[in-house]
C-alpha positions in Angstrom: 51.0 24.8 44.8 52.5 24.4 41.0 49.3 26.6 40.1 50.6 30.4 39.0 48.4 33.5 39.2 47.5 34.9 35.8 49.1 38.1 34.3 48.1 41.2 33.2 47.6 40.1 30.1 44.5 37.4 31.1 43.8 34.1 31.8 41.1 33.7 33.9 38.1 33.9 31.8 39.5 29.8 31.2 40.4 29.1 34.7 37.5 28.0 36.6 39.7 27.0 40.0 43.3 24.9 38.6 40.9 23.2 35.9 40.8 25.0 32.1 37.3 25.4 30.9 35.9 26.9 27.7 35.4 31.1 28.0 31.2 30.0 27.6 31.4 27.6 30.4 33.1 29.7 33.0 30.4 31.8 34.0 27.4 29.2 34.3 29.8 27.5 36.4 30.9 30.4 38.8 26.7 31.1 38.7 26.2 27.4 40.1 28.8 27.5 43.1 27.5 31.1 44.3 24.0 29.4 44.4 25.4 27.0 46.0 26.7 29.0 48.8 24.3 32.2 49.2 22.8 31.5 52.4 26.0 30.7 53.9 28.4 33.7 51.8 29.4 35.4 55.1 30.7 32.4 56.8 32.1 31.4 53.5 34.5 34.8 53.8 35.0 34.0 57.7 36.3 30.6 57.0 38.7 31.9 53.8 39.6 35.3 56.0 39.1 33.7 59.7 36.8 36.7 60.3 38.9 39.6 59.5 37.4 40.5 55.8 34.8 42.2 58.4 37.7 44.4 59.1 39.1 44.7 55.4 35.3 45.4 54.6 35.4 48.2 57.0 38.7 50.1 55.9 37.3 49.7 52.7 34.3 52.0 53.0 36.6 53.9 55.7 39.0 55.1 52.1 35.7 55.9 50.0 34.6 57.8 52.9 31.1 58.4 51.3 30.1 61.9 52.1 27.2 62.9 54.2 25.0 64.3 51.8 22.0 63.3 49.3 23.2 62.3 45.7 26.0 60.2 46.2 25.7 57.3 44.2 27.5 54.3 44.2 27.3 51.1 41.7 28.7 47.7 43.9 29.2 44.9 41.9 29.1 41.4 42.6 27.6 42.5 46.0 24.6 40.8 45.8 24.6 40.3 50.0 24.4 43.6 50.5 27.7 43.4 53.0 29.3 46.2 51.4 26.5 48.2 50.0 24.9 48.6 53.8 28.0 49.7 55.1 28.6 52.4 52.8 25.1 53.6 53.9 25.4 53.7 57.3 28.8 55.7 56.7 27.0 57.9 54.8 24.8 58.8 57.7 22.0 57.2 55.4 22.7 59.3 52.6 24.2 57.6 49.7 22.3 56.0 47.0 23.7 52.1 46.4 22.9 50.0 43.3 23.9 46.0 44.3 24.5 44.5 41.2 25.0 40.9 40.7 24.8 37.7 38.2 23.4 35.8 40.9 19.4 36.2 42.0 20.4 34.0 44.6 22.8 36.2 46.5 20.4 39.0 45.6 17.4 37.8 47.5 19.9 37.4 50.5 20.9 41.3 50.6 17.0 42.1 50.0 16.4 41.0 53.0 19.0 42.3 54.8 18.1 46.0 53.6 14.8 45.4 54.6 15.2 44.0 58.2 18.1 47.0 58.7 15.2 49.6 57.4 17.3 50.7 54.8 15.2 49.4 51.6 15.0 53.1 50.5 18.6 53.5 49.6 19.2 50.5 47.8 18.8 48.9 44.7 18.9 45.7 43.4 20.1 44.6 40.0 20.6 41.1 38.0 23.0 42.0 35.9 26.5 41.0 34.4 29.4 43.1 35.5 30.5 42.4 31.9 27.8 44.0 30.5 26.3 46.8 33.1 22.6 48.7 32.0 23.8 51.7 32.7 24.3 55.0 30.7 28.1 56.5 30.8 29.3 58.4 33.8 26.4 57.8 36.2 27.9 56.5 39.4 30.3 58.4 41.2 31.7 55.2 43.2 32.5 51.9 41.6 33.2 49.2 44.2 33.9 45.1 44.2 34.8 43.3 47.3 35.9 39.3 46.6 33.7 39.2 43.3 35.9 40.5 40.7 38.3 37.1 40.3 34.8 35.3 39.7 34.2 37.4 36.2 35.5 35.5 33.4 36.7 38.6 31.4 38.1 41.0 33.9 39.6 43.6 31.6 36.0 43.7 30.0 34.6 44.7 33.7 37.3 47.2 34.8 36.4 48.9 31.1 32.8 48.5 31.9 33.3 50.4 35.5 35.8 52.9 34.1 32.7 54.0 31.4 30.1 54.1 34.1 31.6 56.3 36.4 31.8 59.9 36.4 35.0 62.4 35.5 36.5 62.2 39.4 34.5 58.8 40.1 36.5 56.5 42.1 37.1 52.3 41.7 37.7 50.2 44.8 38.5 46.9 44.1 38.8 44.4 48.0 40.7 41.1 47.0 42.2 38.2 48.2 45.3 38.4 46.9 49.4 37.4 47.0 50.7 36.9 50.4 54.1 39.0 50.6 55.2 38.2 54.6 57.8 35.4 54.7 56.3 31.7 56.4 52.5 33.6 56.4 52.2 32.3 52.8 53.0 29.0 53.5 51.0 28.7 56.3 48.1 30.4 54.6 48.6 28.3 51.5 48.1 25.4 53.7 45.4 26.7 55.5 43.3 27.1 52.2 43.7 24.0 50.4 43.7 21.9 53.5 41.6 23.2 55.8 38.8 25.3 54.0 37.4 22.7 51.9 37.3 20.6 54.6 35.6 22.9 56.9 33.0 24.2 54.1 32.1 20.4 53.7 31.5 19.8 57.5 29.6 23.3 58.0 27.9 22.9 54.9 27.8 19.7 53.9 29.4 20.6 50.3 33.0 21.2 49.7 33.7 21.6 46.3 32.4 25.0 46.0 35.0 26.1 48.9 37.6 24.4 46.5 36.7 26.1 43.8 37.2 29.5 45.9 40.3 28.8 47.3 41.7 28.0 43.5 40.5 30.8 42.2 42.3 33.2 44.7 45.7 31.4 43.7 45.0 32.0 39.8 43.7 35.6 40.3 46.3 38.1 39.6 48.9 39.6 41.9 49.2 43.4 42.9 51.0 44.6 40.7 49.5 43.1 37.6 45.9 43.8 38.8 47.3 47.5 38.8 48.5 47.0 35.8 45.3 46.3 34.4 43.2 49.0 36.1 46.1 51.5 34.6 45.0 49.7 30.8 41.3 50.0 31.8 42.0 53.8 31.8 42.3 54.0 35.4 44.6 57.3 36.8 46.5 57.4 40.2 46.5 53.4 41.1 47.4 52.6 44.4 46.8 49.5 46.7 46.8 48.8 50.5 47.9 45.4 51.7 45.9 43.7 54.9 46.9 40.9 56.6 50.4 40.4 55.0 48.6 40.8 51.3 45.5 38.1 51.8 44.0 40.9 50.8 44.5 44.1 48.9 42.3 46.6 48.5 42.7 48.7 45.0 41.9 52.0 43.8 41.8 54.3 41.4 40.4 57.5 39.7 38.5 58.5 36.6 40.3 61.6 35.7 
């Protein structure tokens, strides 16, 4: 791909996939693909992972390591699903307190009724609302997390600012990505796998491709490591670190509010 990733410095709030849009179009059309693709978001992340963001999910809760006792509250954004906010629960022993926040009412009504068929409607909350813009007082949340959402937000300084002022003095940011494949002949064949295949696959399973497109685009543009450190560092953000799974499909972020 000719495409580069965006810098520290921005870029995506025009990139909608390769194509440049206006900053005001960008999120009504990021709100139409994910309501597009709702009923189907897990086996969207199987095809674009081949299963193993179950995994990257896991070792993501596995470095909060939510504690086992009452008041530990947690904000999850662009977790509409539920996938993450449910498993920080259950590793809580059913003690942590989970807001799901998300844009999308679509994806919200999914992770509704998962908390309800798992029993576990009591710990969860679920809020429309724009990671850009979050309806919450200053330091409330002691855990900030975003698993494969935040390359979806137009103005992504503007969110890590917003979670920085949310959390509390010693709150913790998680950020799950796809992100730059660093292991010599995986990124080509990954590369190929995602433009060639996914689409393809989406439009067979689901009958709509474009929306897979879009996805696999946006995960080119998004920004690499090191830059997306860079801009959790601006945000405000103290002891950055990353893991990279898979080879660097994915990387999973975090940092402190000290």
């Amino acid at each position: 791909m000719t495409e580069e990733r965006t810098t520290a410095s921005g870029g995506m709030e025009t990139a909608f996939g390769f194509r440049r849009v206006e900053e005001a179009e960008k999120q009504p059309l990021v709100n139409d693909v994910f309501h597009r693709v709702a009923e189907r978001y897990d086996l969207m992340n199987d095809l674009m992972s081949a299963g193993l963001h179950r995994t990257w999910k896991d070792a993501m809760v596995s470095w909060l390591a939510p504690p086992r006792r009452p008041g530990f509250k947690t904000l999850d954004v662009a977790g509409g699903t539920g996938d993450i906010a449910l498993r920080i629960v259950e590793a809580s022993g059913r003690q942590a307190q989970v807001t799901v926040l998300d844009i999308n009412d679509s994806m919200l009504t999914v992770g509704r009724e998962r908390a309800e068929k798992r029993g576990l409607a009591d710990n969860l909350a679920f809020i429309e609302a724009n990671a850009e813009d979050l309806p919450f007082p200053e330091s409330t949340f002691d855990a900030y997390t975003i698993a494969f959402g935040i390359r979806n937000v137009p103005h992504i300084d503007t969110a890590l600012a917003e979670a920085y002022r949310v959390l509390r003095p010693g709150g913790r940011f998680l950020c799950l990505e796809f992100s730059d494949v660093n292991t010599p002949f995986l990124d080509k064949a990954y590369e190929t796998w995602s433009f060639q295949a996914i689409p393809r696959i989406g439009r067979m399973v689901t009958g709509d491709g474009e929306p897979y497109r879009y996805l696999v685009e946006s995960i080119r543009k998004f920004p690499n490591q090191q830059n997306f450190a860079a801009m959790m560092r601006h945000a405000g953000f103290s002891r950055v670190t990353w893991r990279d799974y898979s080879g660097g499909i994915a990387a999973l972020h975090s940092g402190w509010k000290i």
